[in-house]
C-alpha positions in Angstrom: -60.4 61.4 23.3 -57.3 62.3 25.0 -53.5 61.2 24.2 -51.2 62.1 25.8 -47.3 61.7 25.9 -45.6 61.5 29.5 -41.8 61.7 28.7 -38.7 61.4 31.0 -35.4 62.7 29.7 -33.5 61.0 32.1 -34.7 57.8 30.9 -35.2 58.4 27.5 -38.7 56.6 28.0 -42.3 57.7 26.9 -45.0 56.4 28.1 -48.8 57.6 27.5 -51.8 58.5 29.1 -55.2 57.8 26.6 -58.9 58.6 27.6 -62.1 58.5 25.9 -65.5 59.1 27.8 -64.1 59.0 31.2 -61.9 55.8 30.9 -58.3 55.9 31.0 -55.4 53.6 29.9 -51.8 54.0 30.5 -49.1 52.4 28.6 -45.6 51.4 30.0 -45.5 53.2 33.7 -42.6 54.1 35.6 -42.7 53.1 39.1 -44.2 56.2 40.2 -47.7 56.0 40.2 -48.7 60.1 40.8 -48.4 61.6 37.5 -50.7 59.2 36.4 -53.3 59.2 39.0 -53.0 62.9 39.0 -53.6 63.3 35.5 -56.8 60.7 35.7 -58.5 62.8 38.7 -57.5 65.9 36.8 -60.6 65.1 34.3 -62.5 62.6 36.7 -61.7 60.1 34.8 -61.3 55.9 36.2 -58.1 54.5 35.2 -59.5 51.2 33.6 -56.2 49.7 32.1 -52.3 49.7 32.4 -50.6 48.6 29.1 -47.3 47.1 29.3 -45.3 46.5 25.4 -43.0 44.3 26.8 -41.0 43.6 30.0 -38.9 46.3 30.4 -34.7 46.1 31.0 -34.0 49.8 31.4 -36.8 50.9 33.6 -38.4 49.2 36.6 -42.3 49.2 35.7 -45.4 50.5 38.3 -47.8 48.3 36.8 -48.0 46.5 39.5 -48.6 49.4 42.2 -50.9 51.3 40.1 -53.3 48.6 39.8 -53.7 48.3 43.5 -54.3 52.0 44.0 -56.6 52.1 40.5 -58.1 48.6 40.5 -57.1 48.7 36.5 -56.3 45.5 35.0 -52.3 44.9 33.7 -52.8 43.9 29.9 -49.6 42.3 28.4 -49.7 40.9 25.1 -49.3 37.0 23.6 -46.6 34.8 25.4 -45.7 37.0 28.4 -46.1 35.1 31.3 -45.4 37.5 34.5 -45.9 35.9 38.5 -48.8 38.7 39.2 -52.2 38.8 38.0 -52.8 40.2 34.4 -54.5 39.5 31.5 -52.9 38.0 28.8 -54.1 39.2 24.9 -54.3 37.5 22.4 -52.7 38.4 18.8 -55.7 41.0 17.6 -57.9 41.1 20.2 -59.6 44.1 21.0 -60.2 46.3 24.1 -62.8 49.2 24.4 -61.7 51.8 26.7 -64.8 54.4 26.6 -65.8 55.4 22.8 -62.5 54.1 21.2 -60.9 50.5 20.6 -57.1 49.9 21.5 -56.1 46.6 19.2 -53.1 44.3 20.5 -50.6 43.6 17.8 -48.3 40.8 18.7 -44.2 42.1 17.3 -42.2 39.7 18.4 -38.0 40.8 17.8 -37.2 43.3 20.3 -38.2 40.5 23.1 -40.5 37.6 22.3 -44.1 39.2 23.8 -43.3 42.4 22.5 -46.7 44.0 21.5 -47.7 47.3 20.2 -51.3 48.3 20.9 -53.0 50.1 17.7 -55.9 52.7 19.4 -58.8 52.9 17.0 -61.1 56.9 17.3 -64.8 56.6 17.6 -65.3 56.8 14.2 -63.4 53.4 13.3 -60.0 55.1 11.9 -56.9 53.6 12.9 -55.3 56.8 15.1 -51.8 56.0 16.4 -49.7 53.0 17.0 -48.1 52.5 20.3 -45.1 50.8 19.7 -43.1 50.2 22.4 -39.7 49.3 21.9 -40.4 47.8 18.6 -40.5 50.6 16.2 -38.6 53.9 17.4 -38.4 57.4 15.4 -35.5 56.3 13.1 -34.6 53.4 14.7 -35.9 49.6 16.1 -35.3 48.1 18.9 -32.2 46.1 19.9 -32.4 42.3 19.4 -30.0 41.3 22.5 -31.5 41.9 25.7 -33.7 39.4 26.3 -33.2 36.8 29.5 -30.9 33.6 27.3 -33.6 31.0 28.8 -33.4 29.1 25.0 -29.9 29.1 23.3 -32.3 29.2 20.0 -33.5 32.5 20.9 -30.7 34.8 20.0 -30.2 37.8 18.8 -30.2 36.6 15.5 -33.0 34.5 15.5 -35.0 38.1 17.3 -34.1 40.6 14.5 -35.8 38.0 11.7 -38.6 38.0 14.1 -38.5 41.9 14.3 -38.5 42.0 10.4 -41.1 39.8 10.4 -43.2 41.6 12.4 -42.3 44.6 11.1 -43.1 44.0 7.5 -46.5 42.0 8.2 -48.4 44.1 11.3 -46.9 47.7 10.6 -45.9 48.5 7.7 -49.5 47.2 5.9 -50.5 50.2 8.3 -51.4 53.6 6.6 -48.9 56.1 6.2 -50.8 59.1 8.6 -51.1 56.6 11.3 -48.9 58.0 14.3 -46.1 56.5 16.0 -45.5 56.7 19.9 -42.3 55.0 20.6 -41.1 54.2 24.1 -37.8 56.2 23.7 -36.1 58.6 22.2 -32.6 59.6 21.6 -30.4 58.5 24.7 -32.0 54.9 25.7 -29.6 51.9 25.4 -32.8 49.9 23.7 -31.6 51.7 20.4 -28.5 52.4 18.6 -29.1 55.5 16.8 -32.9 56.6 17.9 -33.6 60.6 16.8 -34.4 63.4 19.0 -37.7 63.1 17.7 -40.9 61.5 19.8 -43.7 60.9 17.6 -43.8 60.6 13.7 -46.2 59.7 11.1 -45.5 55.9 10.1 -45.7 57.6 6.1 -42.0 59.4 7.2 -40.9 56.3 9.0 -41.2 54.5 6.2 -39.1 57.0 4.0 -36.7 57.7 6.2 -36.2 54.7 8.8 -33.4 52.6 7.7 -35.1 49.2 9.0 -38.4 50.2 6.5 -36.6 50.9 3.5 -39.0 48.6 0.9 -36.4 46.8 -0.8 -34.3 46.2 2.7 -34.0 41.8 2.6 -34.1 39.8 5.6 -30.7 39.0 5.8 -29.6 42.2 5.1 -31.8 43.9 8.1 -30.2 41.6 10.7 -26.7 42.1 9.9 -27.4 45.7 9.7 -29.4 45.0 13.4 -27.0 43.3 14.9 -23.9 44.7 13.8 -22.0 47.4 15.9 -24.1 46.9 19.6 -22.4 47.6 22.2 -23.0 45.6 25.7 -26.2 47.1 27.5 -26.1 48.3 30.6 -25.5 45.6 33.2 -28.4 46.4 35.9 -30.9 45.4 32.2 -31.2 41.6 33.2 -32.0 41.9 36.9 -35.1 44.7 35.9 -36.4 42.2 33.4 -36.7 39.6 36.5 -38.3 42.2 38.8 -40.6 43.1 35.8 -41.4 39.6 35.5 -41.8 38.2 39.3 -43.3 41.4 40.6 -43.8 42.0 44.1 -41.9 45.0 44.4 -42.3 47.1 47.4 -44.9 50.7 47.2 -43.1 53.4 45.5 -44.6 54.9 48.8 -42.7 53.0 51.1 -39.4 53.4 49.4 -39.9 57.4 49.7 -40.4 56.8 53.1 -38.1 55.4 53.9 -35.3 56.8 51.7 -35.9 60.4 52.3 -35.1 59.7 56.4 -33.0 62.7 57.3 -30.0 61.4 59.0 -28.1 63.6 61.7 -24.1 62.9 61.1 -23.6 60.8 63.9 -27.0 58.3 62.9 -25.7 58.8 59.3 -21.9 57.6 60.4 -23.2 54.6 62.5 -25.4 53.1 59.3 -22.4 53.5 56.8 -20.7 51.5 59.6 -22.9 48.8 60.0 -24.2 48.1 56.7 -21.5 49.4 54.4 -23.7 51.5 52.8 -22.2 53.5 49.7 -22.4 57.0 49.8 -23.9 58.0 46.5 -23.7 62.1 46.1 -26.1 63.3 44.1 -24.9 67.2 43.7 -23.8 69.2 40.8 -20.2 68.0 40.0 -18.3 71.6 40.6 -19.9 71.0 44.9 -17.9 67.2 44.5 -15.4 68.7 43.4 -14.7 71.2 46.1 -15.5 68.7 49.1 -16.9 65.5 49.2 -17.0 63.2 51.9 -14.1 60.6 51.6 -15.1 57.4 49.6 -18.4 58.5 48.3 -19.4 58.1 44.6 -20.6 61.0 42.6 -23.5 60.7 40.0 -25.2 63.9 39.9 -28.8 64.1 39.5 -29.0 67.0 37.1 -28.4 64.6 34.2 -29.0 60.7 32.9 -28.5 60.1 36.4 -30.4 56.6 36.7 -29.1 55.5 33.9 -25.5 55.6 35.0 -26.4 54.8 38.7 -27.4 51.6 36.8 -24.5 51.2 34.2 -22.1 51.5 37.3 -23.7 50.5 40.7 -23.2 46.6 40.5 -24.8 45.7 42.9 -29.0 46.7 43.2 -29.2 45.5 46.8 -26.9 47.8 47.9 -27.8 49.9 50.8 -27.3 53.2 49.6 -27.0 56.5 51.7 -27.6 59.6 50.2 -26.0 63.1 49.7 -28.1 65.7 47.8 -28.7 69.6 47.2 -31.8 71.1 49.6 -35.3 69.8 49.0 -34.3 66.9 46.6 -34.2 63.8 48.7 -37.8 61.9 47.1 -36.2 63.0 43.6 -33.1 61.0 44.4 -34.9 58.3 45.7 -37.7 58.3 43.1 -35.2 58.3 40.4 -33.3 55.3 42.2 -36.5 53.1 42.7 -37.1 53.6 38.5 -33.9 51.5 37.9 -34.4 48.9 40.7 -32.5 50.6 43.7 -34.8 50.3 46.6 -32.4 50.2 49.4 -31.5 53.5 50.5 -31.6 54.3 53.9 -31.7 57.5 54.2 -29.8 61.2 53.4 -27.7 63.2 55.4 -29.8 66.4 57.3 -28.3 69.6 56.0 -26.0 68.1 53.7 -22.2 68.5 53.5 -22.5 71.5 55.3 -24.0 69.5 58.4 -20.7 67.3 58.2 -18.0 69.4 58.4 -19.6 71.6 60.9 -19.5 68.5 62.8 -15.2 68.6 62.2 -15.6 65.5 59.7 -12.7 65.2 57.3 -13.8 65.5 53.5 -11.9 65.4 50.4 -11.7 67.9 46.9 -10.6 66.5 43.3 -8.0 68.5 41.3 -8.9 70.5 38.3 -7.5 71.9 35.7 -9.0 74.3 33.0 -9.1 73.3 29.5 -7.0 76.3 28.2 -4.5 75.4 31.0 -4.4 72.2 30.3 -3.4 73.1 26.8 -0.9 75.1 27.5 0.9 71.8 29.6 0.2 69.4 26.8 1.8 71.4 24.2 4.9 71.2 26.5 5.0 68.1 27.9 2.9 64.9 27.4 5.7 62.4 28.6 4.7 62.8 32.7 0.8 61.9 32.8 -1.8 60.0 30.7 -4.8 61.7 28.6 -8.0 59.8 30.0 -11.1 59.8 27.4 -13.7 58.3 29.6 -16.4 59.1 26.7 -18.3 56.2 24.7 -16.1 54.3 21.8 -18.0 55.9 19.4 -18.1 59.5 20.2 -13.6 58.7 20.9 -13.4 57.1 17.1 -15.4 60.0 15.9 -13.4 62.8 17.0 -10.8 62.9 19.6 -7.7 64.8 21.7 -4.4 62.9 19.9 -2.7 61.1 22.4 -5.9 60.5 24.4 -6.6 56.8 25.9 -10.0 55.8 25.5 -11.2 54.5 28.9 -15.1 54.3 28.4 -17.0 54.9 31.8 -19.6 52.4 31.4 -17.0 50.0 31.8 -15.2 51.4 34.0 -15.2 48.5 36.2 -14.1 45.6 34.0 -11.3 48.1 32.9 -9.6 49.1 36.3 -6.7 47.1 35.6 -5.5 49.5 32.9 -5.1 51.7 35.3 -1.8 52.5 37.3 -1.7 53.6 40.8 1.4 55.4 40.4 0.5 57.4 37.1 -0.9 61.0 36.7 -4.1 60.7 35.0 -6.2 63.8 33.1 -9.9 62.7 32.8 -12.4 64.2 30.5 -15.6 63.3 28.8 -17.8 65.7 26.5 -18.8 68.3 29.0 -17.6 67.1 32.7 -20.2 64.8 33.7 -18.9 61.8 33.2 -15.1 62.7 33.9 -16.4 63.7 37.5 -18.1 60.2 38.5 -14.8 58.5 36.6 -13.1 60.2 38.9 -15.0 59.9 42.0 -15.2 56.0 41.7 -11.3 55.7 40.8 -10.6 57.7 44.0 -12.8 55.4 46.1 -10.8 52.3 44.9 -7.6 54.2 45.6 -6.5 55.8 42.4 -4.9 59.1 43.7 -3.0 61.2 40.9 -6.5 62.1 39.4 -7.2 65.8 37.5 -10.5 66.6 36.1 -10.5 68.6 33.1 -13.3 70.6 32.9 -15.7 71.4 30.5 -14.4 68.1 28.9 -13.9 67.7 25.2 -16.2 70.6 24.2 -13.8 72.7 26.3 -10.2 71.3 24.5 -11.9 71.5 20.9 -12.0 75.2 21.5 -8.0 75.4 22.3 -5.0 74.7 20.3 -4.7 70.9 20.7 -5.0 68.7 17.7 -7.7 66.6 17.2 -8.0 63.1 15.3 -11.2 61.6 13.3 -10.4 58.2 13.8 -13.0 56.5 11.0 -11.1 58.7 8.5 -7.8 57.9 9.4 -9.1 53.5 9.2 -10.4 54.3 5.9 -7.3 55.9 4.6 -5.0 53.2 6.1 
């Protein structure tokens, strides 16, 4: 028997590759359908089933795709009723997959046909539970992102479910049972996953907060519910597309989003479609020269993840502007979210444009040490932007410093002045760099990048406030 994590850092997402006797199952695909395939021909092995927890929000699935290149049959569990042909489980029904057994547990809470699968060895031992998104490594899922079809079925009425299920299909479970989670630290589906990937349920249970023994019902929802933030706003349109299906070939997006554009064939689309030019470089190339109006998200970090938190719109024709040689990865990493219209990237990159005499556009930095040096002698001409999460600002952060979170960076524009000089950072310069990028494209001029971000300004001279302390004092 074979088990085998398949995890995406960009994502945050696991999902899992099992085989016994020449039979494989995979659990919760991205849209990608490769790795998977490749791993199954890798030991001649017939890819009998594809295992989905739940409908996804953060990730588009490849269910779909991979059972018309494989033939395997889509297995979701009790009460999901998707548009495409799958099996629906029932609440402990069992599936053979070669020598072992793979038994559907029905967890309701994190959405209402959330599932784990429990995979049983040849010998009859329970070996690991696949959980999905409904246990994590120090964490549950979230009760508030499922589609509001039922005004009864709230987040409140999800976590009792979640404790329910928790308490009566896991946690009877023995404690050297192993736990596969569909994320780790990062995903929005959580509020405080760990770093950690797999875990015995035996240290869940000691050290989870939502299986502490004596942990009442009442007590584990407020403790759910209380302090989420709003998920990411592309999450309710992947549900639908997880749901209704029919989503192009992850083959025919490639093929059509890796085009190579000359500038002239690249001008006339922005033109007629009003494409958005989505650079995908790292942020020091932006900064230097960009082509005017574009929108930096860099792929060397949670780049689909912000593409989603910030690009409204997931039928927007996207053009692309990436490093040498990583056009599919752009486009790969796009379709995983939902963002299947991009029509192609621009041949030789910037370079190609301004050799062809088009105009482009840098964004003004300023060292962190420099920076320093300026605060300490003036704050009165210019604002301190903290475009970093609430929680990392109330944890620790500059004193003077706005708070200006990026992932709502569009609801928030009207804090910001058109007239005012504006110093952006985040933690590292990531994040300050596509705050930036987007505010320039709606207009914002007086913009300075501070880089190296907070990590940077905690090493200099500038004073620092723990805001939780300072509440608690008050």
């Amino acid at each position: 028997m074979i088990i085998e994590q398949i995890y995406t850092g960009c994502l945050a997402e696991a999902a899992y590759y099992i085989e016994s006797d020449g039979e494989a199952a995979i659990i919760d695909p991205l849209r990608e359908t490769k790795p998977y395939r490749e791993r199954a021909e890798k030991h001649g092995a017939t890819i009998k089933y594809i295992l989905e927890t739940h409908f996804h929000a953060d990730f588009v699935s490849g269910h779909e795709d991979l059972a018309r290149k494989t033939g395997a049959t889509i297995v979701f569990g009790p009460t999901a009723r998707p548009s495409y042909d799958a099996h629906i489980a029932g609440d402990g029904e069992v599936i053979k997959l070669g020598e072992v057994f793979i038994k559907v547990l029905h967890t309701p809470g994190h959405t209402m046909e959330s599932s784990c699968f429990l995979l049983i060895d040849e010998q009859g031992k329970n070996k690991a539970l696949f959980t999905g998104d409904t246990l994590f490594i120090g964490d549950v899922g979230r009760p508030d992102l499922v589609q509001k079809l039922k005004p009864e079925i709230n987040e409140r009425y999800l976590a009792g479910k979640l404790y329910d299920s928790l308490r009566n299909k896991i946690m009877p479970l023995g404690d050297d049972l192993m736990i596969y989670p569909g994320h780790g630290a990062g995903s929005a589906c959580g509020k405080s996953i760990s770093r950690e990937t797999m875990d015995t349920l035996g240290h869940q249970k000691s050290t989870n907060y939502a299986l502490r023994p004596n942990l009442s019902k009442e007590e584990f929802i407020q403790e759910l519910i209380s302090g989420l933030v709003d998920p990411p706003q592309y999450f309710p349109s992947n549900v639908v597309m997880n749901v209704k299906g029919g989503l192009p070939s992850i083959d025919e997006l490639i093929s059509n989003g890796t085009h190579l554009l000359q500038v002239n064939e690249f001008l006339a689309i922005q033109e007629s479609t009003h494409a958005l030019v989505l650079d995908t470089r790292r942020k020091e190339e932006f900064a230097e020269d960009h082509i005017p109006g574009s929108i930096y998200i860099g792929l060397d970090d949670q780049f689909a993840p912000w593409v989603g938190a910030l690009i409204n719109d997931l039928d927007q024709p996207i053009l692309l502007i990436t490093e040498p040689n990583r056009e599919e990865e752009a486009v790969i990493r796009l379709a995983r979210v939902g963002y299947d219209h991009v029509l192609g990237c621009l041949k030789g990159g910037l370079k190609s444009w301004m050799d062809a005499g088009e105009p482009t556009e840098s964004l003004g930095e300023i060292d962190a040490s420099l920076f320093s040096q300026m605060h300490a002698q003036d704050n009165k001409g210019y604002i301190l932007l903290d475009v970093r999460r609430k929680s990392e600002y109330d944890t620790e952060h500059i004193v003077g410093a706005e708070n200006f979170p990026l992932d709502f960076i569009h609801r928030n524009l009207s804090m910001i002045d058109p007239d005012t000089t504006y110093y952006v950072h985040c933690a590292g310069g990531y994040r300050s760099v596509i705050a930036c990028s987007i505010l320039k494209a709606k207009g914002y001029e007086h913009l300075v990048n501070i880089k190296g971000g907070f990590n940077a300004l905690a090493g200099t001279s500038l004073k620092r406030s723990n805001f939780r302390k300072q509440k608690t004092e008050l």
